[in-house]
C-alpha positions as CSV (number, residue, x, y, z in Angstrom):
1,X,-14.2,24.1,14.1
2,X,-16.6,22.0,16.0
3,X,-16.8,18.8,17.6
4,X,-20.5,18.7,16.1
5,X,-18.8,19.2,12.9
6,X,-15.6,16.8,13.7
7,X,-18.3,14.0,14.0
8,X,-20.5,14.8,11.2
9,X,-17.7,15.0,8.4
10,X,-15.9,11.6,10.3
11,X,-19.4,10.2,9.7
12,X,-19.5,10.7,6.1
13,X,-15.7,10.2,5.3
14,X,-16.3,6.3,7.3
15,X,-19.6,5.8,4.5
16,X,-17.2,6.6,1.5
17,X,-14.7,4.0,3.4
18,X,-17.0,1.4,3.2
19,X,-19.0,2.1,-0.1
20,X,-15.1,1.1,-1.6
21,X,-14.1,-1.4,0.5
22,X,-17.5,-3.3,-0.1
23,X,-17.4,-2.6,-4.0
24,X,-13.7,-4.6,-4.0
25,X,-14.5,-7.1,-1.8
26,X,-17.7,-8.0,-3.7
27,X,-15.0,-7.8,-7.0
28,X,-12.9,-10.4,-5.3
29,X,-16.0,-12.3,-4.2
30,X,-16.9,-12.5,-8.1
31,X,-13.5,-13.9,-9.1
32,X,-12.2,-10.5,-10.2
33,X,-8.2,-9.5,-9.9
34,X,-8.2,-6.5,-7.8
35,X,-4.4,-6.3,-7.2
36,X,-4.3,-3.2,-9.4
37,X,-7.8,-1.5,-7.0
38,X,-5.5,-2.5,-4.1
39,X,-2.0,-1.5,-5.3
40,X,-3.9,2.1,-6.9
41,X,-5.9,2.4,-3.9
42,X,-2.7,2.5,-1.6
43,X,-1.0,4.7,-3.6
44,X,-3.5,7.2,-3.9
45,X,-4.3,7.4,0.0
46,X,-0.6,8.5,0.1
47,X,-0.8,10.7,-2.5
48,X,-4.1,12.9,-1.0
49,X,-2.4,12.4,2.4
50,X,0.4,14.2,1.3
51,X,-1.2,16.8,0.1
52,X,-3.1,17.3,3.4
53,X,-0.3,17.4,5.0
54,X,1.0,20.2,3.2
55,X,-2.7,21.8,1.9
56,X,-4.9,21.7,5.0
57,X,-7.1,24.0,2.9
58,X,-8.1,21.8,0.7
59,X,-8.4,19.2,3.2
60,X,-12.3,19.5,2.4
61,X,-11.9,17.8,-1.1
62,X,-8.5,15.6,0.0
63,X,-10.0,13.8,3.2
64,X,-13.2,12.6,1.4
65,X,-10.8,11.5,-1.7
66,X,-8.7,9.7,0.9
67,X,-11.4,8.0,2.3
68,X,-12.3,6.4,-1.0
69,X,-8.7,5.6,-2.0
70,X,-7.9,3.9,1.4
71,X,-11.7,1.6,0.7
72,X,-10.1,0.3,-2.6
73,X,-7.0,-0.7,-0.6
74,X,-8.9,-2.3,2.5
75,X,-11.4,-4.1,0.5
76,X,-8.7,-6.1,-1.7
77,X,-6.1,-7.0,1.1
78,X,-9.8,-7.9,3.8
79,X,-11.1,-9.8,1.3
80,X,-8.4,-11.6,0.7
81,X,-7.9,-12.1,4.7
82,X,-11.0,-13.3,5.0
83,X,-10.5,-16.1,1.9
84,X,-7.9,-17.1,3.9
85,X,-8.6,-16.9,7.3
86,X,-12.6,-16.7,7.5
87,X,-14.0,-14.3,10.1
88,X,-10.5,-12.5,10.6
89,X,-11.8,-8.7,9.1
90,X,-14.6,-8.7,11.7
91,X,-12.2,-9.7,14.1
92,X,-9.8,-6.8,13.7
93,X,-13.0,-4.3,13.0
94,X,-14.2,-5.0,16.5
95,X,-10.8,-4.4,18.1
96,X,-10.0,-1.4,16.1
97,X,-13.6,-0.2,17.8
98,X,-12.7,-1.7,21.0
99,X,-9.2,0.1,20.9
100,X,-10.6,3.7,20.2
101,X,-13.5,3.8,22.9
102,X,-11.0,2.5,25.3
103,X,-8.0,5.3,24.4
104,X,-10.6,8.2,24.4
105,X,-11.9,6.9,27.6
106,X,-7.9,6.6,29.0
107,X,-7.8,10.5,27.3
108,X,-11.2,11.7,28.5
109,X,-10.1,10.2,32.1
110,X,-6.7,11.9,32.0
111,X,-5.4,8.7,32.8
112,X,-2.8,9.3,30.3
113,X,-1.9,12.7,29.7
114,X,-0.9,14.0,26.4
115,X,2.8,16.4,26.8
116,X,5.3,17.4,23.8
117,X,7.2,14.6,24.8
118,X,4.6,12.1,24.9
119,X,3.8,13.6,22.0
120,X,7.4,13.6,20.4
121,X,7.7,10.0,21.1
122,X,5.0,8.4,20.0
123,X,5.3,11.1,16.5
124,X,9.1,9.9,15.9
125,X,8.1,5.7,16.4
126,X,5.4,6.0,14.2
127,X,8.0,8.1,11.6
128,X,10.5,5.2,12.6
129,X,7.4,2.2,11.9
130,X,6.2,4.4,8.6
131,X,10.3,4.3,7.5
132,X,10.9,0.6,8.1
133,X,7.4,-0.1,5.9
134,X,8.7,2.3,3.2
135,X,12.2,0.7,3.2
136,X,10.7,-3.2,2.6
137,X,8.1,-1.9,0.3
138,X,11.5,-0.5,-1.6
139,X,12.8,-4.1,-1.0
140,X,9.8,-5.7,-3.1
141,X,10.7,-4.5,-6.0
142,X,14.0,-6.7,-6.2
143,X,11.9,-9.8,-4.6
144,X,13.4,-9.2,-1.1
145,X,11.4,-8.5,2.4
146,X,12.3,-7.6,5.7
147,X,11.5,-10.7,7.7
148,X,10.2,-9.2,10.6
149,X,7.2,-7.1,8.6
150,X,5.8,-10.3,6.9
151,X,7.4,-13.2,8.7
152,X,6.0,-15.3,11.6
153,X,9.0,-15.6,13.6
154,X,7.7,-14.1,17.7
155,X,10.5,-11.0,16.7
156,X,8.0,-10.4,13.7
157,X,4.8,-10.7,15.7
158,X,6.5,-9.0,18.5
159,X,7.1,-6.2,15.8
160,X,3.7,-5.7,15.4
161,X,2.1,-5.6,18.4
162,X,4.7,-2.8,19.2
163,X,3.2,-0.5,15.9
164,X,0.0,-1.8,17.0
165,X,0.5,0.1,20.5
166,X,2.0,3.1,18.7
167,X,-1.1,3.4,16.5
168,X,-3.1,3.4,19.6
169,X,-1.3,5.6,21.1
170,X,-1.5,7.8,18.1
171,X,-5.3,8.2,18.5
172,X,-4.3,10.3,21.7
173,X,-2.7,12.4,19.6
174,X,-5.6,12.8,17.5
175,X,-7.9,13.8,20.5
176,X,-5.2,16.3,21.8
177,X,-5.2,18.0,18.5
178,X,-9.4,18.2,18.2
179,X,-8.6,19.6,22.1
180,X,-6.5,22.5,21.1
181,X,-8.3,23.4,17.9
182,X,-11.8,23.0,18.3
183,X,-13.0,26.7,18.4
184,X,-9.9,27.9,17.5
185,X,-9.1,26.6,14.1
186,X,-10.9,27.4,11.0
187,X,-13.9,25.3,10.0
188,X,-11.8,23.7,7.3
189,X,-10.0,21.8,10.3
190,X,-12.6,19.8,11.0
191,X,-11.8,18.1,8.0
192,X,-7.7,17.6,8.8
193,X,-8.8,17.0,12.3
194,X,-11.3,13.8,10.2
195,X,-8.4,13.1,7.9
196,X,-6.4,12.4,10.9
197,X,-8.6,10.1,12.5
198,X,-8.8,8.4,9.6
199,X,-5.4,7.6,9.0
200,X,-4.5,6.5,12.5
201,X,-7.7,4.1,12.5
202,X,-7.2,2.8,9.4
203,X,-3.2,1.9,10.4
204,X,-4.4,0.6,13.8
205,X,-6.8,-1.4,11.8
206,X,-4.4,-2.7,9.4
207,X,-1.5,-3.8,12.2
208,X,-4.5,-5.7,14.3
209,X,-5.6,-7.4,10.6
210,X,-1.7,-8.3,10.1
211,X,-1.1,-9.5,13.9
212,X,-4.2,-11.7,14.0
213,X,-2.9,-13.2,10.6
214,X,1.0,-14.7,11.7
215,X,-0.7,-15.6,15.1
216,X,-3.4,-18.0,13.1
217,X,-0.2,-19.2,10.7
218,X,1.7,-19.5,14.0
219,X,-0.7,-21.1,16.3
């Protein structure tokens, strides 16, 4: 495992990202009902997640199929964002960008220093955030919602910017990981160690896209 390697594969996995977020935001831009891309997408980002999770070998063909399964679920709910709210997915691009360079330089710096129980806090809030989204996602299906996921209310936004944090604070976790395992780990790893970053940009990305949005309802 290489950082060389780490960067190369993170490369490629971001194209195949965008290749399927562009194809369902241009299907959205020619009138087209994407819900199912969207809904499918999601679901299948969880699935190869999973089994990355418990596969890391085969995290060589999983990450890539990630990567396109999570495009078909950004490119419905950004285009639809930016419908609404014109200019918003840029927005939330830049300060997902903004948000990593300025936690790697915090980690590079040793400003803030990753321990198991910096690292045990920030793994059990994001289990705690991942729970509540699981439970209203549950909810859906009988027409109900947590208020404070989708609502406007300043508990709702103040929600937000707190899994907001913990997903930045999750990208520490992601450069302590590459730290212990680069050559250490198999070559596979550089994969997981992609998939990972991935994952916790992509959630960063989608709490900034949700904040942003009840602030311009709010405001």
């Amino acid at each position: 495992m290489t950082m060389k390697g780490i960067f190369f594969k993170s490369f490629f996995s971001i194209i195949l990202l965008g290749i399927t977020t562009w194809y369902v935001w241009d299907l959205v831009n020619k009138g087209v009902d994407v819900k199912w891309y969207t809904s499918g997408g999601l679901l299948a980002a969880i699935f190869f997640s999973l089994l990355t999770s418990f596969k890391r070998t085969w995290a060589p063909i999983t990450t890539p199929l990630y990567a396109l399964a999570k495009g078909l679920f950004l490119g419905g709910i950004s285009a639809y964002a930016e419908i609404r709210f014109p200019g918003m997915p840029m927005k939330a691009v830049s300060i997902t960008i903004l948000t990593f360079f300025v936690m790697l330089l915090l980690y590079q710096l040793r400003i803030i220093v990753v321990t198991k129980r910096f690292r045990s806090v920030i793994i059990s809030a994001a289990i705690t955030i991942m729970f509540i989204y699981i439970i209203n996602w549950i909810l859906t299906f009988f027409r109900l919602s947590l208020p404070f996921v989708w609502g406007t209310s300043w508990f709702a936004i103040g929600f937000n910017i707190v899994a907001a944090i913990i997903a930045s604070f999750s990208l520490l976790l992601d450069f302590d990981f590459i730290d212990r395992k680069v050559g250490r780990a198999p070559k596979n790893y550089e994969w997981v160690a992609t998939w990972g970053l991935l994952v916790t940009l992509v959630w960063l990305y989608i709490e900034v896209l949700r904040l942003i949005k009840k602030l311009a309802i709010r405001f």
